[in-house]
C-alpha positions in Angstrom: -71.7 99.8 -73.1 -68.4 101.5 -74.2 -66.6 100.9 -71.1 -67.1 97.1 -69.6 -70.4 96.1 -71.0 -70.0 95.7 -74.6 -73.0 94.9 -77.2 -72.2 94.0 -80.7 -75.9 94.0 -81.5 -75.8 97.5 -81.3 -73.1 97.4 -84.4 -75.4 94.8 -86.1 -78.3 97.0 -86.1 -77.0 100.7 -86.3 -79.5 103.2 -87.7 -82.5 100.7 -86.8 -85.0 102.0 -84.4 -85.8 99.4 -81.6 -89.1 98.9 -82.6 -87.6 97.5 -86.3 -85.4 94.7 -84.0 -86.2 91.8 -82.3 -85.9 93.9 -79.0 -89.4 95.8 -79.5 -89.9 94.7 -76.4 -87.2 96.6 -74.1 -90.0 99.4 -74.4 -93.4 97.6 -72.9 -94.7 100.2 -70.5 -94.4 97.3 -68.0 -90.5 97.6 -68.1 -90.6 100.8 -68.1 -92.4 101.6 -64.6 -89.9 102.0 -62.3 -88.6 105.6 -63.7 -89.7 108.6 -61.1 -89.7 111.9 -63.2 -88.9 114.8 -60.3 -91.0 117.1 -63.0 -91.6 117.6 -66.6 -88.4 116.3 -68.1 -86.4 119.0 -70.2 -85.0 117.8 -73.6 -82.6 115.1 -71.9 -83.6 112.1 -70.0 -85.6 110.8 -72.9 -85.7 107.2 -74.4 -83.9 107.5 -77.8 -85.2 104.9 -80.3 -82.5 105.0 -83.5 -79.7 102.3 -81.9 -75.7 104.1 -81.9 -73.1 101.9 -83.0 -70.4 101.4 -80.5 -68.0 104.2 -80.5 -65.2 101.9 -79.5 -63.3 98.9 -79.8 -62.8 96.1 -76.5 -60.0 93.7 -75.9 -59.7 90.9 -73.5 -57.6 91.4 -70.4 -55.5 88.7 -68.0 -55.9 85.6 -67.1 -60.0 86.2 -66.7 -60.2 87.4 -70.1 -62.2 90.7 -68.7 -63.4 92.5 -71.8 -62.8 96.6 -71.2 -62.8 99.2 -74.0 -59.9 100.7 -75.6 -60.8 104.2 -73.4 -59.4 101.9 -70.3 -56.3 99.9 -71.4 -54.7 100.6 -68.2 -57.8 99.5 -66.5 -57.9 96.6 -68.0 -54.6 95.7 -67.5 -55.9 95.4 -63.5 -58.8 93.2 -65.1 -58.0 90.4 -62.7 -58.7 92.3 -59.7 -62.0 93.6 -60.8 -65.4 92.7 -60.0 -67.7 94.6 -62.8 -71.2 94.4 -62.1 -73.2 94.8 -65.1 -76.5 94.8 -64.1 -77.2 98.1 -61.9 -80.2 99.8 -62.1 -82.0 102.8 -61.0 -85.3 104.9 -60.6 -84.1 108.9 -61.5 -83.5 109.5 -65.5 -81.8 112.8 -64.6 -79.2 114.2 -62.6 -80.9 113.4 -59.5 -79.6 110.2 -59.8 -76.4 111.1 -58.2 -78.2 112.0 -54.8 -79.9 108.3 -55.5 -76.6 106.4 -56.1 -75.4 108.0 -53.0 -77.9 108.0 -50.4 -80.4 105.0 -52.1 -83.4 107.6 -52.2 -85.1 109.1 -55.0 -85.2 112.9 -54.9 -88.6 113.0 -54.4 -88.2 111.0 -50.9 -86.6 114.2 -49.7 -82.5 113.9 -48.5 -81.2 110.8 -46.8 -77.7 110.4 -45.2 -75.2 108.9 -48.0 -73.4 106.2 -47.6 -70.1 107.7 -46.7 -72.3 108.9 -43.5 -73.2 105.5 -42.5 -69.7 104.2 -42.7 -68.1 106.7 -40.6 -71.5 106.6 -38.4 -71.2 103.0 -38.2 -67.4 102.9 -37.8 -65.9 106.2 -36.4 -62.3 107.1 -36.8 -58.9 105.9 -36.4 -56.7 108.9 -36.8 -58.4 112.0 -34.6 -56.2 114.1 -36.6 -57.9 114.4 -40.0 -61.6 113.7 -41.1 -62.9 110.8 -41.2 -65.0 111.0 -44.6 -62.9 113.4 -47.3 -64.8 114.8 -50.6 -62.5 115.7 -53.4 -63.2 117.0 -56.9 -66.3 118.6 -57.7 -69.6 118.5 -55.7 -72.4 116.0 -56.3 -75.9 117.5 -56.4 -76.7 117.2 -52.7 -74.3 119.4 -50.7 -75.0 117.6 -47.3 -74.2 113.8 -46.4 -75.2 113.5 -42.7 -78.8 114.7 -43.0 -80.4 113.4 -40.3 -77.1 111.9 -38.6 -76.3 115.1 -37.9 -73.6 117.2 -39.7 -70.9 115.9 -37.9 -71.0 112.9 -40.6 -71.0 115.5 -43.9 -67.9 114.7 -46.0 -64.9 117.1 -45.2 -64.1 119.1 -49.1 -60.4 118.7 -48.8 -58.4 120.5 -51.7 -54.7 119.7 -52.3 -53.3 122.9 -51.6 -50.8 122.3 -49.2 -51.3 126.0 -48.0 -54.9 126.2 -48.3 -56.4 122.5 -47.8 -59.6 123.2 -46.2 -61.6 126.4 -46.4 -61.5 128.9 -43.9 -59.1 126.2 -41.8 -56.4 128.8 -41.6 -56.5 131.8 -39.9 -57.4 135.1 -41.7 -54.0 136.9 -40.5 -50.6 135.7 -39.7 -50.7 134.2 -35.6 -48.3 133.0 -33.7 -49.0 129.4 -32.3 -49.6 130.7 -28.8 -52.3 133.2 -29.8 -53.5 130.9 -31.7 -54.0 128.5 -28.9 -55.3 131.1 -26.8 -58.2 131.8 -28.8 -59.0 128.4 -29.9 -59.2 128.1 -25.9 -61.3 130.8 -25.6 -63.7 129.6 -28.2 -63.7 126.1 -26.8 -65.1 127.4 -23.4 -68.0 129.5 -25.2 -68.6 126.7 -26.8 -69.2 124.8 -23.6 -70.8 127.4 -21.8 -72.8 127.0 -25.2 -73.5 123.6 -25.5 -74.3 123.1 -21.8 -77.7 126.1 -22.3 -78.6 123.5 -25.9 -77.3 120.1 -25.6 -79.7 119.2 -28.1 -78.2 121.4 -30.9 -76.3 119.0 -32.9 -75.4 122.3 -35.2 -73.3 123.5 -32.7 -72.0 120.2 -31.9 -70.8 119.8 -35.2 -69.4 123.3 -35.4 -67.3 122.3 -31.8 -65.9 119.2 -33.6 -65.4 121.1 -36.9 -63.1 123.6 -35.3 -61.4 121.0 -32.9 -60.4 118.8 -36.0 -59.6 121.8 -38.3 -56.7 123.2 -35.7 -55.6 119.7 -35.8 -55.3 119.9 -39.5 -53.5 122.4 -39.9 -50.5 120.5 -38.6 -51.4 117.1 -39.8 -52.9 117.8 -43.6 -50.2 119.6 -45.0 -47.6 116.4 -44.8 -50.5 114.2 -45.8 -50.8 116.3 -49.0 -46.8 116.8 -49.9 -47.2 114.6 -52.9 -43.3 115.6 -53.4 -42.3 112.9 -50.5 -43.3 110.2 -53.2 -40.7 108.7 -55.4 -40.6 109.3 -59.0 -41.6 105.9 -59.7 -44.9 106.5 -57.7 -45.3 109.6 -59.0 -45.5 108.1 -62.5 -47.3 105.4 -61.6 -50.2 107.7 -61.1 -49.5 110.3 -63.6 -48.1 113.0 -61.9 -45.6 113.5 -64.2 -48.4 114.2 -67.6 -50.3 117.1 -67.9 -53.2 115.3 -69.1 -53.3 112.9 -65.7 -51.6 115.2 -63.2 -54.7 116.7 -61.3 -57.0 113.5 -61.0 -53.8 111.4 -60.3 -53.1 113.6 -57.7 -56.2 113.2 -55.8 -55.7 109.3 -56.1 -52.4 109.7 -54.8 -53.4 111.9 -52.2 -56.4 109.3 -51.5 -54.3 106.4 -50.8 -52.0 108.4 -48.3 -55.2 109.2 -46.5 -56.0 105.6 -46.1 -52.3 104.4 -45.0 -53.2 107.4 -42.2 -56.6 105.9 -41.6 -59.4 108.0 -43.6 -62.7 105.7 -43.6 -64.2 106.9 -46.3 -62.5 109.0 -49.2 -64.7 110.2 -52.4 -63.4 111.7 -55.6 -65.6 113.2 -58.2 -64.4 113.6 -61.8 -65.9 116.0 -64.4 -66.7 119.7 -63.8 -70.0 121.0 -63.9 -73.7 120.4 -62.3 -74.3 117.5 -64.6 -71.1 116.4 -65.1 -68.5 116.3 -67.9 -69.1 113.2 -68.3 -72.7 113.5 -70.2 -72.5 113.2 -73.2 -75.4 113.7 -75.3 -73.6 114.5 -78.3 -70.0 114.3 -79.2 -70.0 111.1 -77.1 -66.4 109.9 -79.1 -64.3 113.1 -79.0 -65.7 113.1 -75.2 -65.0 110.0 -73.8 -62.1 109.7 -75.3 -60.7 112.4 -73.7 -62.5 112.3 -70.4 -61.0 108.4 -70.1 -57.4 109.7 -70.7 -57.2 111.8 -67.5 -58.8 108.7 -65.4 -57.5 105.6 -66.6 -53.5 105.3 -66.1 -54.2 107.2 -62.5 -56.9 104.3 -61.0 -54.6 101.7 -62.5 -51.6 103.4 -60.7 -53.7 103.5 -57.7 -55.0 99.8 -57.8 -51.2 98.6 -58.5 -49.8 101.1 -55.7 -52.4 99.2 -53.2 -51.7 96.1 -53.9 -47.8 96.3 -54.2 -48.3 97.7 -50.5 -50.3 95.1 -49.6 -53.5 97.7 -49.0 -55.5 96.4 -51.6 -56.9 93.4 -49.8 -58.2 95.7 -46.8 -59.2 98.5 -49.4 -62.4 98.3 -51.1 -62.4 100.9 -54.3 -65.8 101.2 -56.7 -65.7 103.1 -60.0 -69.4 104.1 -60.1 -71.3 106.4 -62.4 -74.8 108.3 -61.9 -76.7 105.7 -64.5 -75.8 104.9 -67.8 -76.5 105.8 -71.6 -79.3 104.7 -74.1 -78.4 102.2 -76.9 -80.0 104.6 -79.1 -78.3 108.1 -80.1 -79.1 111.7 -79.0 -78.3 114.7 -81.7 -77.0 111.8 -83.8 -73.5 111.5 -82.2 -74.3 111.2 -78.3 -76.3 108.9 -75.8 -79.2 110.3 -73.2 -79.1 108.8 -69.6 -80.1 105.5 -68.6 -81.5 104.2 -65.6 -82.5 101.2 -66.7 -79.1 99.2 -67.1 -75.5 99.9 -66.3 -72.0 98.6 -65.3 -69.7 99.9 -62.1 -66.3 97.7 -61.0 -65.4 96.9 -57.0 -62.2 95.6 -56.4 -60.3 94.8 -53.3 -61.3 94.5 -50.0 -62.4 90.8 -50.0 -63.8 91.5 -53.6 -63.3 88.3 -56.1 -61.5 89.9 -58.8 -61.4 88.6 -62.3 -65.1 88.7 -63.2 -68.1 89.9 -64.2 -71.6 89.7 -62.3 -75.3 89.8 -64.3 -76.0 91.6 -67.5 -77.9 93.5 -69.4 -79.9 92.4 -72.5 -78.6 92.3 -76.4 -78.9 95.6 -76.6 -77.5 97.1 -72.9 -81.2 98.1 -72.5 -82.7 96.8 -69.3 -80.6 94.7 -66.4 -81.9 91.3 -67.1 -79.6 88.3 -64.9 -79.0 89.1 -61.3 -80.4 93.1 -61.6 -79.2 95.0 -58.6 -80.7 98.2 -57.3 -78.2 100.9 -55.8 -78.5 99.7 -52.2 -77.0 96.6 -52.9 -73.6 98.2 -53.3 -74.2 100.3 -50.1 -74.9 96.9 -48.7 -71.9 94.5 -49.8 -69.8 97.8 -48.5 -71.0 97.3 -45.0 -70.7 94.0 -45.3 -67.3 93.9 -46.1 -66.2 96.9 -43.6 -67.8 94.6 -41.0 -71.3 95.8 -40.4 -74.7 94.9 -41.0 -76.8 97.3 -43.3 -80.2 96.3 -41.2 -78.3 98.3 -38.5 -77.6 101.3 -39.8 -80.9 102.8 -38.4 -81.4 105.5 -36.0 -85.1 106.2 -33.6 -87.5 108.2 -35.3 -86.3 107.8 -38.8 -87.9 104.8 -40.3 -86.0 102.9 -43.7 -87.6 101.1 -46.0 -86.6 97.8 -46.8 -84.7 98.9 -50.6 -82.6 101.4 -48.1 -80.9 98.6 -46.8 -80.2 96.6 -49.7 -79.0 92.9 -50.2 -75.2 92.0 -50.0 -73.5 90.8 -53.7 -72.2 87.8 -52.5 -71.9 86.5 -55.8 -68.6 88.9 -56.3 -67.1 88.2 -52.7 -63.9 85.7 -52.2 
């Protein structure tokens, strides 16, 4: 609600607690079922019932007229190629909810594969010379992706450290090329003397392909990640140039040179710490506001840089978030977390730009007009990478009907 979803009602009745508006009834227990607690909540993940003003002003943006807050000016000056859905919802009030928006399953349901597993399941690689599903920034709360795909489909945590890109990639001690090939022959043939006593042992399967593609690496990844080889107008595009911008616009930057080299599936976290920097249940101004200045001018720079290359139509990018924030205020100058209604943006990749899709009610509440569970987005990715969600199924492993989601076509050119 301060970032694409915005609701003056919450201006019009600041300091009112729900149950004094004409939304009383946002709270009915019946609205309120779909929340699974993992176990007794601590103090956050709470409905707050005194309704926050909005913390910041929006503008109207291109030829749309797409209304984004002043935190994402830059965004918004991309608002034409923007789908921004505004009626997301989940089941996990707390930090679970990452797992969820990742995989579609509650944390109680046990791990699932994400959906950066399914893609690269589904699709495999084009270059064999670097991994096929990157990680950057800090780690989500589930540490695994592949689950019961096998590790072979976990995200590859790729740093951007030309010297160090990948942990333990490089050997210990300094090698010459031809020792170096010797043992990583040696350990290949233990490997298959290995693998030929187990075949069954997709840990050591994963391990063989792990080491395979990690002395490929080491020649490929350090040219991928020489950010230098950019031009200075590139490198301001993104930011690289502001201290403020530098390190997240450097992972974009680094992202879309992954894709020109054909990585499927690249995801960038923003926001040290378990829960995320982003959570801000109190000093939600002085936070967001500085939290949207490292992020904004970088994902415009990367959305323009796309498109002036002519990547942006085969490109899909989502801005995403765990869940959102109560209309009401936490320690007076803060919002709680949200499941019940919230806003993410898609854009390129056959994505209809220019619009906005469902919404929430008066007061950003509950999703209310075209709601869409966390699946769906899972599903209009397949879709648009060319495979069918109802697929993505393996013997023995069972998937409910919400794991496979329904396709947005509504946002789709």
């Amino acid at each position: 609600m301060e970032s694409f979803d915005p609701k003056p009602s919450l201006n019009r009745f600041a300091g009112k607690t729900i149950g004094e508006t004409p939304f009383s009834n946002v709270q009915s227990p019946d609205r309120l079922k779909n929340v699974r607690v993992v176990v007794v909540n601590d103090a956050n993940g709470q409905q707050r019932n005194k309704l926050y003003p909005l913390q910041i002003a929006f503008k109207r943006y291109g030829q749309s007229g797409l209304e984004v807050s002043d935190w994402f000016p830059h965004v918004g000056s991309c608002a034409d190629d923007l789908a921004v859905i505004r009626s997301m919802w989940t089941t996990d009030d707390n930090h679970g909810a990452q797992v969820q928006f990742h995989s579609g399953r509650h944390m109680l349901d046990g791990r699932h594969p994400t959906i950066g597993a399914w893609i690269t399941y589904g699709l495999g690689s084009l270059n064999e010379n670097l991994p096929q599903f990157v990680t950057m920034g800090p780690r989500f709360f589930d540490t695994k992706d592949g689950h019961y795909l096998g590790p072979a489909y976990d995200a590859v945590p790729l740093n951007l450290d030309r010297d160090q890109p990948l942990d333990y990639a490089q050997p210990e001690h300094s090698l010459s090329s031809t020792r170096q090939r010797d043992e990583f022959r040696l350990t290949h043939r233990l490997n298959q003397l290995r693998r030929g006593a187990f075949p069954q042992d997709d840990r050591l399967e994963a391990r063989i392909q792990s080491y395979e593609l990690a002395f490929r690496m080491q020649r490929s990844v350090p040219s991928l990640l020489d950010l230098e080889q950019e031009t200075p107008s590139i490198r301001n595009l993104y930011g690289l140039e502001n201290d403020v911008t530098r390190p997240f616009g450097r992972q974009l930057l680094a992202a879309r040179r992954m894709v020109e080299k054909g990585v499927r599936f690249i995801q960038i976290m923003h926001g040290d710490g378990a829960a995320g920097a982003w959570d801000a249940h109190s000093g939600l101004k002085a936070n967001h506001e500085k939290l949207a200045a490292q992020v904004d001018l970088p994902i415009a720079g990367l959305l323009k840089d796309l498109k002036q290359r002519g990547m942006l139509s085969e490109t899909l990018v989502v801005f995403a978030t765990e869940f959102g924030r109560t209309p009401g205020s936490q320690n007076n100058d803060g919002r709680d977390h949200h499941p019940y209604g919230f806003s993410i943006w898609m854009a390129g990749g056959g994505i209809r730009g220019g619009m906005t899709h469902g919404q929430t009610d008066e007061i950003g509440f509950h999703a209310v007009e075209y709601p869409h569970y966390v699946t769906d987005v899972h599903a209009t990715l397949l879709h648009q990478l060319g495979l069918d969600s109802h697929r993505m199924e393996v013997p023995q492993h069972k998937r409910l009907e919400q794991d496979f989601g329904h396709v947005i076509h509504h946002i789709l050119s």
